[in-house]
C-alpha positions as CSV (number, residue, x, y, z in Angstrom):
1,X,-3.4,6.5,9.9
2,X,-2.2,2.9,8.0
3,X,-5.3,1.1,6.3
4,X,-4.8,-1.6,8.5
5,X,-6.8,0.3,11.1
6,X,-9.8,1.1,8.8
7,X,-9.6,-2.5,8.9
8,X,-9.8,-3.0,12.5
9,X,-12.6,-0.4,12.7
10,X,-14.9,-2.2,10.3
11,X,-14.4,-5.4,12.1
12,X,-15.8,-3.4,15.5
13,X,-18.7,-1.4,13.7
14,X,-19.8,-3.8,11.2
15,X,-18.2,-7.7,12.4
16,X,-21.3,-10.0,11.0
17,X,-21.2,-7.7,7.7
18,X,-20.3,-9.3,4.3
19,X,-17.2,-7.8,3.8
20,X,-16.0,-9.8,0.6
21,X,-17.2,-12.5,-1.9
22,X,-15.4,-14.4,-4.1
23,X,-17.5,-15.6,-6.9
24,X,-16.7,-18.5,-9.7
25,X,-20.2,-18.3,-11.8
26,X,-21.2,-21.2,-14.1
27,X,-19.7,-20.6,-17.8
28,X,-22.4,-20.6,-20.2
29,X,-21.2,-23.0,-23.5
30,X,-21.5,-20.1,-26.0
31,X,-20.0,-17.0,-23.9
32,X,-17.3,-14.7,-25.6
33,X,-14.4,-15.0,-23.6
34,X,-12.3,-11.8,-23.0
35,X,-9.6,-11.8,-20.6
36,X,-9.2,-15.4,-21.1
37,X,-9.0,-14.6,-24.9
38,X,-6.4,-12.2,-24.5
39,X,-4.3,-14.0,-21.3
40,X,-5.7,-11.2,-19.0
41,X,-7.3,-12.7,-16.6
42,X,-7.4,-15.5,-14.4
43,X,-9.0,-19.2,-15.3
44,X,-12.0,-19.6,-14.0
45,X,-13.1,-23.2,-12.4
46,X,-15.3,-25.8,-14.2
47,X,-17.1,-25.8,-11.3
48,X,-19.1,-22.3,-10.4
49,X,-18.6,-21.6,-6.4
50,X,-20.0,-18.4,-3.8
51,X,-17.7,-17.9,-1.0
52,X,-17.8,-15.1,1.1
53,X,-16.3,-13.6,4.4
54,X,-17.3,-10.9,7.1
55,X,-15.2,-7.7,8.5
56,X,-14.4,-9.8,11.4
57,X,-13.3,-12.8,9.4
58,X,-11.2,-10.6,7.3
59,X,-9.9,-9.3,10.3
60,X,-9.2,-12.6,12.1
61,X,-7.3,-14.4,8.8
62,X,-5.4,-10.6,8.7
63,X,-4.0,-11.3,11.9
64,X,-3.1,-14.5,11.6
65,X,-1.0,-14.0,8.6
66,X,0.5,-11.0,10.7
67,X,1.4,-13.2,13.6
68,X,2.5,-16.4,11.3
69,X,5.0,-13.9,9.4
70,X,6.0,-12.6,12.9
71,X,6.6,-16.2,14.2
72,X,8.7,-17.0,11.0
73,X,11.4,-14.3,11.3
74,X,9.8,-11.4,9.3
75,X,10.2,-8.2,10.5
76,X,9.7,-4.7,10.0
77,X,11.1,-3.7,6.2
78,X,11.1,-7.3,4.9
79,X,9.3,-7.8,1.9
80,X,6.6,-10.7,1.3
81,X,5.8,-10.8,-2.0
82,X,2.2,-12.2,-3.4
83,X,1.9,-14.1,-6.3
84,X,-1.9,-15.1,-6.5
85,X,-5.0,-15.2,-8.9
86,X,-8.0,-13.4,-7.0
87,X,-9.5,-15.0,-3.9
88,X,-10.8,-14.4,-0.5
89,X,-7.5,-14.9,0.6
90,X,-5.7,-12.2,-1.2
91,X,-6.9,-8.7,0.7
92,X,-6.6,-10.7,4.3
93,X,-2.8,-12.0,3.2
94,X,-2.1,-8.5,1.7
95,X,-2.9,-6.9,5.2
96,X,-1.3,-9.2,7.3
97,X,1.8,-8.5,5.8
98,X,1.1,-4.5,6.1
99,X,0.5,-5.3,10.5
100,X,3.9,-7.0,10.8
101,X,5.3,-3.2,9.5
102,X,6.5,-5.4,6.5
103,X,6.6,-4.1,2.6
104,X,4.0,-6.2,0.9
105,X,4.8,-7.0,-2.7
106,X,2.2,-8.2,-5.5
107,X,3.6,-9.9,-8.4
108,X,1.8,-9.7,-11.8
109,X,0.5,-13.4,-12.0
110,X,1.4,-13.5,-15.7
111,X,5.2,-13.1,-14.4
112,X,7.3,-15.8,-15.8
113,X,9.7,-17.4,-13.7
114,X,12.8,-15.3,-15.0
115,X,10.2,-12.8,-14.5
116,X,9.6,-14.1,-11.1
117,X,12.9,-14.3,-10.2
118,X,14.2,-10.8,-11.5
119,X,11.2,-9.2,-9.4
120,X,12.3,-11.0,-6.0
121,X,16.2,-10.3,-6.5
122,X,15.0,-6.3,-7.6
123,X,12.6,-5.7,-4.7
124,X,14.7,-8.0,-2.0
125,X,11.8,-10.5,-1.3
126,X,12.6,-12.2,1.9
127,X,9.5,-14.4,1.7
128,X,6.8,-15.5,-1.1
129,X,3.4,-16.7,-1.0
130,X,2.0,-18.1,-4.0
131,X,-1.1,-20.2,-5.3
132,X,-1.4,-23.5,-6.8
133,X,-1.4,-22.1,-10.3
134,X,2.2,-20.8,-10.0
135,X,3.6,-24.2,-8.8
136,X,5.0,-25.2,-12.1
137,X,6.8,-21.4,-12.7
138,X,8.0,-21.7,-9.1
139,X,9.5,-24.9,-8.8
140,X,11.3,-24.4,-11.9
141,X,13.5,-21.8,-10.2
142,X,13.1,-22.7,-6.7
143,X,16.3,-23.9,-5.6
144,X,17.3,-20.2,-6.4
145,X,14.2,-19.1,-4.7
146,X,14.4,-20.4,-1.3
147,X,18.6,-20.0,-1.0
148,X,17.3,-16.9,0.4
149,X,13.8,-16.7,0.8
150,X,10.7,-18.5,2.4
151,X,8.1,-19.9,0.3
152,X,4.7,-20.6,1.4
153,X,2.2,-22.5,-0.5
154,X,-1.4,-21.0,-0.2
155,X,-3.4,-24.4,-1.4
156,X,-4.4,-28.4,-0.6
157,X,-1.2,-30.8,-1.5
158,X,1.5,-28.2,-0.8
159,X,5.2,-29.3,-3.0
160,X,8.1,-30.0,-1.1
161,X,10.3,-27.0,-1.8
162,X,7.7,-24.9,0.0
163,X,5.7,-24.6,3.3
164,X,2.5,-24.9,3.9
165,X,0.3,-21.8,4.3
166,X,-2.9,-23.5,6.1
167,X,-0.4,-25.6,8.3
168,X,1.4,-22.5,9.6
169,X,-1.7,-19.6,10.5
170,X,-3.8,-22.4,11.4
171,X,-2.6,-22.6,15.6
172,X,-1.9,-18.4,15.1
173,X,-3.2,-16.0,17.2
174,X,-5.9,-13.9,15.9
175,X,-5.2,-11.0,17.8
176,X,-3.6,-7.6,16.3
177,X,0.1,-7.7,16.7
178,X,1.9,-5.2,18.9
179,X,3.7,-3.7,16.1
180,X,2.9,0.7,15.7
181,X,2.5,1.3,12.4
182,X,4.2,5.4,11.5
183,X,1.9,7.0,8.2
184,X,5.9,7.3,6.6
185,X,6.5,4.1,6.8
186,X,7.4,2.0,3.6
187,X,4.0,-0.1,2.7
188,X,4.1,-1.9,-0.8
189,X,6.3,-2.2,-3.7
190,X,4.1,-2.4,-7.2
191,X,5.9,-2.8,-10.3
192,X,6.2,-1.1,-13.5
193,X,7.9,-0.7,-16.7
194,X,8.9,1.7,-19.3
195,X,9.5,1.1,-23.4
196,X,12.5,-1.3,-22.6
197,X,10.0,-3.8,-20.6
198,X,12.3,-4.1,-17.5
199,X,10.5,-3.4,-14.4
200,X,11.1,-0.9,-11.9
201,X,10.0,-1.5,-8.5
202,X,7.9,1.5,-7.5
203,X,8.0,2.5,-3.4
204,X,5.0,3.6,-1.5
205,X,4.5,4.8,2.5
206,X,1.5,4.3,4.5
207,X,0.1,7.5,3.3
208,X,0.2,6.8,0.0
209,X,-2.1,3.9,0.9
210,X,-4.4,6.1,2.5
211,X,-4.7,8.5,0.3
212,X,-5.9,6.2,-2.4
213,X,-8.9,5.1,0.0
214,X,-9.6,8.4,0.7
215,X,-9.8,9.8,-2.9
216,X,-11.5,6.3,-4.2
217,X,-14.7,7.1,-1.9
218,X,-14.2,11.1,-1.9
219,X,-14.6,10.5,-5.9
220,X,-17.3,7.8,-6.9
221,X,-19.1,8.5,-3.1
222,X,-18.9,5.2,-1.9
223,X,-21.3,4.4,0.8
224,X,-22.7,1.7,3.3
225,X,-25.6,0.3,1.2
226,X,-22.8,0.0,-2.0
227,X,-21.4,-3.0,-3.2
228,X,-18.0,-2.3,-5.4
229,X,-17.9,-5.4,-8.5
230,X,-14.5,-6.1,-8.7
231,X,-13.4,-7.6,-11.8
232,X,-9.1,-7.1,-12.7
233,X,-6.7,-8.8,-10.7
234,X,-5.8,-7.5,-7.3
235,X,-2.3,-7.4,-7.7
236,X,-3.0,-4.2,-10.2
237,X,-3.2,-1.0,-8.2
238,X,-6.4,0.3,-10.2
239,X,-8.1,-3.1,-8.6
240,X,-7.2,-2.7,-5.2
241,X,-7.0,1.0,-4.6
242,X,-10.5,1.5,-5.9
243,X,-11.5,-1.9,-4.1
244,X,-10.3,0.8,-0.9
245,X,-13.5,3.1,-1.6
246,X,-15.4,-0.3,0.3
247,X,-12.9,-0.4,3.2
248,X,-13.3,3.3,4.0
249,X,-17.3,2.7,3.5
250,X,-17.2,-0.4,5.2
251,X,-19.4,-2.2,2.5
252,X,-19.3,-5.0,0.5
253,X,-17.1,-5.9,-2.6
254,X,-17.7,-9.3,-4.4
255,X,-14.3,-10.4,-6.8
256,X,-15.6,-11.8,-10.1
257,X,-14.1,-14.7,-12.3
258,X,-15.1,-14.6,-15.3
259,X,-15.9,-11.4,-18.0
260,X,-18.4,-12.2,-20.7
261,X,-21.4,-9.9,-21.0
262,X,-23.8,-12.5,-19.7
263,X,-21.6,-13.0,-16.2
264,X,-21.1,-9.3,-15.5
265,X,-24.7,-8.7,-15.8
266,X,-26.0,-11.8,-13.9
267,X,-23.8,-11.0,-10.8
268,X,-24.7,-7.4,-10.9
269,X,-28.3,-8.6,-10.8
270,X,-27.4,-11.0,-8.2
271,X,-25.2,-9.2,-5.9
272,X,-27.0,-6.1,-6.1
273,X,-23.9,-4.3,-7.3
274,X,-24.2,-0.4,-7.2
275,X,-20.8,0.2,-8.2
276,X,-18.8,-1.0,-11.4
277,X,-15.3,-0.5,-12.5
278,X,-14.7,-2.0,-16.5
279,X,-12.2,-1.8,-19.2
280,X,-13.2,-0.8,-22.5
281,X,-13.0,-4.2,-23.7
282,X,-15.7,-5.3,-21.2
283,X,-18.3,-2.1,-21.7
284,X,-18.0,-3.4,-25.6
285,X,-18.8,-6.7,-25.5
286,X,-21.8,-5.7,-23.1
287,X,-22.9,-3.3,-25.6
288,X,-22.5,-5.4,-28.9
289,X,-24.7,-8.1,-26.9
290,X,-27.0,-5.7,-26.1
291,X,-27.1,-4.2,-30.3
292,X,-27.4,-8.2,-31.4
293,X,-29.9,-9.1,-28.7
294,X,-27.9,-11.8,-27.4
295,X,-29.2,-10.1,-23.9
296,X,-31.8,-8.5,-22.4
297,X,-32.2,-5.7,-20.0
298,X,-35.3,-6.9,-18.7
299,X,-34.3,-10.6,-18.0
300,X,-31.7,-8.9,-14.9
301,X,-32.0,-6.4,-11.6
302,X,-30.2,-3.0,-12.6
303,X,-31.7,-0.8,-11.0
304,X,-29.7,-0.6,-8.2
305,X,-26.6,-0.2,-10.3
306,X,-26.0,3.8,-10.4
307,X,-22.3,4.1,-11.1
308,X,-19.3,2.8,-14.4
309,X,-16.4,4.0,-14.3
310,X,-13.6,2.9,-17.0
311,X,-10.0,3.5,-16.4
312,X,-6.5,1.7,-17.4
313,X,-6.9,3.3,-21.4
314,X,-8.4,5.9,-23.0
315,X,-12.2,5.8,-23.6
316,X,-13.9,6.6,-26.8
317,X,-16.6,9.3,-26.8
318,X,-18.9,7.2,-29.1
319,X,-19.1,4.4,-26.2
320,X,-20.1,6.6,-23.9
321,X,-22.8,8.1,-25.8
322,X,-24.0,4.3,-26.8
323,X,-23.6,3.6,-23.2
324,X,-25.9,6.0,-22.1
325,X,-28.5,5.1,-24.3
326,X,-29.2,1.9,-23.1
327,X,-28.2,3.2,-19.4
328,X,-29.7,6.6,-19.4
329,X,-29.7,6.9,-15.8
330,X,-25.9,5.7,-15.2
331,X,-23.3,7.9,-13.4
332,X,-20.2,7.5,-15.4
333,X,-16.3,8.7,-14.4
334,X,-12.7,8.0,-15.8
335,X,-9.5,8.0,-13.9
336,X,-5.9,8.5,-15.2
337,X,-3.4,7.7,-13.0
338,X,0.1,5.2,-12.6
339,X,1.8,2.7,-10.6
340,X,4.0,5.7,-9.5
341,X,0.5,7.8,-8.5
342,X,-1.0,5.1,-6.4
343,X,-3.2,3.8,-9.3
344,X,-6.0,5.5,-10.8
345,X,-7.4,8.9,-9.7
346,X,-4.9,11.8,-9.4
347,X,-6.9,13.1,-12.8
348,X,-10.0,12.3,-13.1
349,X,-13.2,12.9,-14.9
350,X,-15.8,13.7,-12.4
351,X,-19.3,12.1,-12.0
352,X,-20.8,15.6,-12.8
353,X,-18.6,16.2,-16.2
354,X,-19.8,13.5,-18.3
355,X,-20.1,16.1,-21.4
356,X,-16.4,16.5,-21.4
357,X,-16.3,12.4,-22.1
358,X,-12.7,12.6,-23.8
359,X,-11.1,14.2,-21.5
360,X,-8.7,12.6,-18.5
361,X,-10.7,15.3,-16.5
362,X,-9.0,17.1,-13.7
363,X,-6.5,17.2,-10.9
364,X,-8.4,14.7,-8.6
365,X,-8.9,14.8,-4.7
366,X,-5.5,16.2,-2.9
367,X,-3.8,16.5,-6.5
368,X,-2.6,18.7,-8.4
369,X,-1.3,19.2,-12.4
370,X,0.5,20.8,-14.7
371,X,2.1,20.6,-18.2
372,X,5.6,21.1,-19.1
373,X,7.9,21.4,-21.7
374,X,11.3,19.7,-22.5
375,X,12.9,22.5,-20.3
376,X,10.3,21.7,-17.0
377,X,8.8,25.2,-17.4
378,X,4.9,25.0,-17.5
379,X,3.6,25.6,-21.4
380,X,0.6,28.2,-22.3
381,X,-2.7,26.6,-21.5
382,X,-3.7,24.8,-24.8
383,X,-0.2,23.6,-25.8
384,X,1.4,20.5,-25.8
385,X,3.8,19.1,-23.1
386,X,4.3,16.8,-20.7
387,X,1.7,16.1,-17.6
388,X,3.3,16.0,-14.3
389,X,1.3,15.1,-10.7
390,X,1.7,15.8,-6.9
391,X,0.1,14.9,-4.3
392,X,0.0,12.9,-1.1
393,X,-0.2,9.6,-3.3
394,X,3.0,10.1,-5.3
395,X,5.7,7.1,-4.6
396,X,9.0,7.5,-2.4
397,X,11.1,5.9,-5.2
398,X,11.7,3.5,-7.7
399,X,13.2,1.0,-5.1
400,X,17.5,1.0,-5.6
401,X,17.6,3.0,-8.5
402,X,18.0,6.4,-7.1
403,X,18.8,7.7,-10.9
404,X,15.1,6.6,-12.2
405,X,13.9,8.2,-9.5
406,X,15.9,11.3,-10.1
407,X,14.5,11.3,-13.2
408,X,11.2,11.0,-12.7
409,X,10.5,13.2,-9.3
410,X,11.9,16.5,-9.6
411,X,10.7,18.9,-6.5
412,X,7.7,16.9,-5.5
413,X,6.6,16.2,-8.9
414,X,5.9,13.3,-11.0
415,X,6.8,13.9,-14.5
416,X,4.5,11.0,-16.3
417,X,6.0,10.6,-19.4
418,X,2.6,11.5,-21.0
419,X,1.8,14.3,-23.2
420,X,-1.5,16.2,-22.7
421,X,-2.7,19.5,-23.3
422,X,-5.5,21.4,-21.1
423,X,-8.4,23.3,-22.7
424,X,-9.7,26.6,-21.7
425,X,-12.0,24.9,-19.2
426,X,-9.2,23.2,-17.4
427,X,-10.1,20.2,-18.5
428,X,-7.1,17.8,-19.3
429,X,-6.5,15.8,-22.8
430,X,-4.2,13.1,-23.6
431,X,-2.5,13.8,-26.3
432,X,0.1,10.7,-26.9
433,X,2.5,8.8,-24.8
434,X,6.7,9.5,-25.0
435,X,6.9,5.9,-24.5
436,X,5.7,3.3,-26.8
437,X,4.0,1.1,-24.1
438,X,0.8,-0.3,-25.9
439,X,-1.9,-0.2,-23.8
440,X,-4.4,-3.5,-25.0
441,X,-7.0,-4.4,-23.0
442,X,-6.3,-2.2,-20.0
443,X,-2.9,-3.7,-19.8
444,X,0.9,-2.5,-21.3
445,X,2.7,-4.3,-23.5
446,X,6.3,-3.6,-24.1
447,X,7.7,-3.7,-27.5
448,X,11.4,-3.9,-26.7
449,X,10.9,-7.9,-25.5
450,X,8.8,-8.6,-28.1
451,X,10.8,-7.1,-30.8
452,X,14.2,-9.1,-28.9
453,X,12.4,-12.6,-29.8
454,X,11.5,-12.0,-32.9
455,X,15.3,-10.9,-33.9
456,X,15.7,-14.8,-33.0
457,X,14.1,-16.0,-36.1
458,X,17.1,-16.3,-38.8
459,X,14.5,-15.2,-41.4
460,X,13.9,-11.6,-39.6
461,X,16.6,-8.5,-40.8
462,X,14.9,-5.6,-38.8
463,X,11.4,-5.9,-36.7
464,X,9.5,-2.9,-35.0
465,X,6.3,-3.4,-32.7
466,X,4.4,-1.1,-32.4
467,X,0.4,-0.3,-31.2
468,X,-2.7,-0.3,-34.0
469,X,-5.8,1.2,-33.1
470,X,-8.8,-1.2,-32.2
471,X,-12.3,-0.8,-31.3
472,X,-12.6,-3.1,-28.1
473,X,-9.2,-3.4,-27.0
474,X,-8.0,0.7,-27.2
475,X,-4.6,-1.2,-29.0
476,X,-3.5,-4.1,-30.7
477,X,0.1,-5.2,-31.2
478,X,2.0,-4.7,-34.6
479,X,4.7,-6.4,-35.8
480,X,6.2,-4.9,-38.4
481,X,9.2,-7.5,-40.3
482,X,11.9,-6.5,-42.5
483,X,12.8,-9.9,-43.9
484,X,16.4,-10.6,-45.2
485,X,17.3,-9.9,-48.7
486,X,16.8,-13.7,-50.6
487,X,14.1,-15.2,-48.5
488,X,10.3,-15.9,-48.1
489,X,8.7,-15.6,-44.8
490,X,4.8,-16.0,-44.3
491,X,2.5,-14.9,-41.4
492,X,1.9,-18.7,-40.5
493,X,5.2,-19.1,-40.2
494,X,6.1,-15.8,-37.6
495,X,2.7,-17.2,-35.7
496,X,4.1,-20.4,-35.4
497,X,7.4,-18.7,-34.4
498,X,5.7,-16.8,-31.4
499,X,3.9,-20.1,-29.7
500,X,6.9,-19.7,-27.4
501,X,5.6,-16.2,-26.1
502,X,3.2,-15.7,-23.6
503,X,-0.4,-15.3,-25.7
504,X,-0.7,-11.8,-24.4
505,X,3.0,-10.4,-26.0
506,X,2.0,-12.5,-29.3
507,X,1.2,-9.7,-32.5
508,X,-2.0,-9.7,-33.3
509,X,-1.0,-8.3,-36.9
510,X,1.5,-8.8,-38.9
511,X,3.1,-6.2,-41.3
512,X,5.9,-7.6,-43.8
513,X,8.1,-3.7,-44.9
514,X,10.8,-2.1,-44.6
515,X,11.5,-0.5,-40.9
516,X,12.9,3.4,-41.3
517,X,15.2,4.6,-38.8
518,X,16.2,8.0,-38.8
519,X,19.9,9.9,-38.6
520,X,20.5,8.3,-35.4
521,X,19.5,5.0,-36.1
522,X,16.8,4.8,-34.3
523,X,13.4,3.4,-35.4
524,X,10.7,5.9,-36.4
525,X,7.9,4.3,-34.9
526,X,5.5,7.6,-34.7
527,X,5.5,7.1,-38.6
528,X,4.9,3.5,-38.8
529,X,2.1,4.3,-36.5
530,X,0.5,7.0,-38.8
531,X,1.2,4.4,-41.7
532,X,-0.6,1.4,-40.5
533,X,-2.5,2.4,-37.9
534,X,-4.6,4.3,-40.4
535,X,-4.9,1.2,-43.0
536,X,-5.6,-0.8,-39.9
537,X,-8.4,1.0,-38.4
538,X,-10.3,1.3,-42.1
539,X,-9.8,-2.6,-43.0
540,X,-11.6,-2.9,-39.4
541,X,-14.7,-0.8,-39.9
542,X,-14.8,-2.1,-43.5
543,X,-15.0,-5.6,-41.6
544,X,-17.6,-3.9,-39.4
């Protein structure tokens, strides 16, 4: 069964529901800003709005979209790519594409526009819809764009090289398309990216899409009377597949702007929210305004709220335990998963295991797991190797690149590239990643591209980024510079070097030494990593 129809079924059972809100709160002057800090998240407006929409709303726009893309040409296999900061116009636009049989295809909104551009020639996008924050990035490279591709403009004063979104559904039918939907079908292409920073285009069916839903509301219990706070951009799988728990509950969700301690709270209180997905960075801040008394419990309505969950990075035990004593009655669950898994979930914690906080937890609903070692034969439980997943969520392919793929799914399994080791309670650890993605904030950051730009400056010899433990953000980037023989560089002048990359790829510490490479030449970054990581992780406590 596609997702589309648990769609059409809340629209019959539950029509006049809230299905969605989107929610731009009013900024307070002296808020600590998080995502916005780190180029995380979207802006929010100067001017705070509640907008909201019903299962039969949702349904209606759904349609429309279906039957506007069905008007224009698109047919089953195209892709539509989205490339939009959260709205109530996302989920409907994402599911109108899925009931024309078409692939629907989120793009990271942080994409640049050779970013852009890669991911439409990779993933074949016949048509793009974007928001009126990406005009700038699109128009830049929109004669290349539209040579082969439609490009709709979902906004007021739509730019000439495009078409306008309102204009088009507005005289569309908002009845369900004719078009029969198979559970094998191809359904959405998400993106990812290993140590080199070049994406792969990751393939998923109509089961996979399922199966997420399924497992989202078999794990946390979703039910009619929850309301899911959705805070991470939807183009993320973690977002929208645990957004999917709602859809097979047929409750409410509400999409949140904004991050600081004071907002998540207040629309917790507001919206009754039962059900709360962070990231670490988040569940600190609330936490350190909680220690300074910057907040109080009292001044909001919690007790409805009976479920955080963190995923996207590894969680400390010690916030946990500080968690739980200021939110003694909180269920609590983590979920490991990847792009390639359907998101979040095919390990997880378990709302009942909170004493094994630490662990990734187990094989979750419809999984299964096992370790390996470099030969693909299952290690001794307790040893190291590497973690590998099946189950009905696992992708078809990494889209045209059949030797990724061969790579990475050997007899129905995903081998994940992670290392991890299970105790004698079957409980699964990570131990440490083959690939050097950092993971800051939630999201990965690739050290190849940053390391490529910084061999630009004339002043650099040898560079090697690499991730240093922090308290609120799991990682932070390191640059560590080897400086040519005869010259003087400072910090101030690499920082003024990096204004040209995006905020979130700049190093948040800079390291002037020599970079070792072994035998082969290559960079030994697991021993920078014990080297500075260490020295960075005391100067921070010692900074408190």
């Amino acid at each position: 069964m596609p997702v589309t129809d648990l769609l059409e079924r809340n629209c019959k059972l539950y029509g006049d529901e809230v299905a969605l809100v989107e929610l731009n709160p009013l900024m307070p002057d002296t808020r600590r800003t998080t995502w916005k800090e780190y180029d995380l998240m979207q802006p929010t407006s100067s001017e705070p709005y509640r907008r909201e929409i019903t299962w039969a709303v949702f349904d209606e726009k759904a349609n429309r979209v279906a039957n506007m893309l069905l008007e224009r040409g698109v047919k089953r296999g195209d892709k539509v790519a989205i490339l939009m900061f959260n709205c109530l116009e996302w989920l409907p636009i994402y599911f109108g594409i899925l009931k024309t049989g078409a692939i629907a295809v989120p793009f990271n909104f942080r994409f640049s526009s050779d970013e852009i551009m890669y991911c439409a020639d990779l993933a074949e996008v016949d048509v793009l819809l974007f928001g009126p924050e990406f005009i700038g990035r699109i128009e830049a490279i929109a004669d290349k764009l539209s040579r082969r591709r439609l490009l709709i403009f979902v906004g007021d004063n739509c730019p000439t090289f495009a078409e306008s979104y309102h204009a088009l559904v507005a005289d569309c039918s908002s009845r369900a398309p004719l078009v029969r939907i198979e559970d094998e079908d191809d359904a959405a292409i998400y993106f990812s990216s290993g140590t080199t920073g070049f994406p792969k285009a990751i393939l998923h069916n109509h089961t996979s899409l399922l199966q997420a839903a399924q497992m989202e509301q078999k794990h946390h219990e979703t039910g009619r009377d929850d309301t899911f706070l959705c805070i991470p951009p939807l183009y993320h799988t973690g977002a929208k597949f645990h957004w999917m728990g709602s859809l097979i509950a047929g409750s409410k969700a509400v999409l949140l702007k904004g991050t600081s301690p004071e907002i998540i709270l207040n629309t917790i209180s507001q919206e009754h929210c039962t059900i709360v997905w962070l990231l670490v960075p988040w569940a600190q801040d609330i936490l350190d305004a909680l220690d300074r008394g910057d907040l109080k419990l009292s001044d909001y309505q919690l007790d409805q709220w009976r479920l955080m969950h963190i995923g996207a990075q590894p969680v400390p035990p010690s916030l946990i335990r500080r968690w739980k004593e200021y939110f003694p009655h909180h269920q609590y669950d983590t979920n490991y998963g990847l792009s390639e898994s359907t998101g979040p979930g095919c390990v997880h914690l378990g709302m009942e295991n909170i004493h094994k906080v630490g662990a990734i937890g187990v094989p979750g609903y419809r999984w299964k797991c096992k370790i390996v070692d470099e030969n693909g034969s299952e290690v001794k439980q307790g040893d190291v190797g590497e973690l590998c997943v099946k189950g009905p969520g696992l992708m078809t392919c990494y889209y045209n690149d059949p030797k990724a793929t061969e790579e990475a799914l050997r007899d129905g399994w995903l081998f994940t590239g992670d290392m991890a080791m299970q105790d004698e309670d079957g409980f699964y650890f990570l131990v440490d990643r083959k690939k050097d993605v950092i993971v800051s904030g939630g999201e990965n950051i690739y050290p190849v591209q940053i390391e490529d730009f910084l061999r630009g400056c004339s002043k650099i010899k040898d560079v090697a980024v690499i991730g240093l433990p922090d308290k609120r953000l799991g990682e932070i980037t390191g640059a560590v510079i080897e400086i040519k023989e005869g010259m003087e560089c400072t910090e101030e002048e690499i920082e003024e070097f990096c204004l040209d990359l995006p905020r979130y790829k700049r190093p948040k510490k800079i390291i002037f030494a020599e970079i070792p490479r072994n035998s082969t030449g290559k960079i030994e970054k697991p021993k920078l990593r014990k080297l500075y990581g260490a020295e960075h992780l005391v100067a921070q406590q010692n900074r408190g």
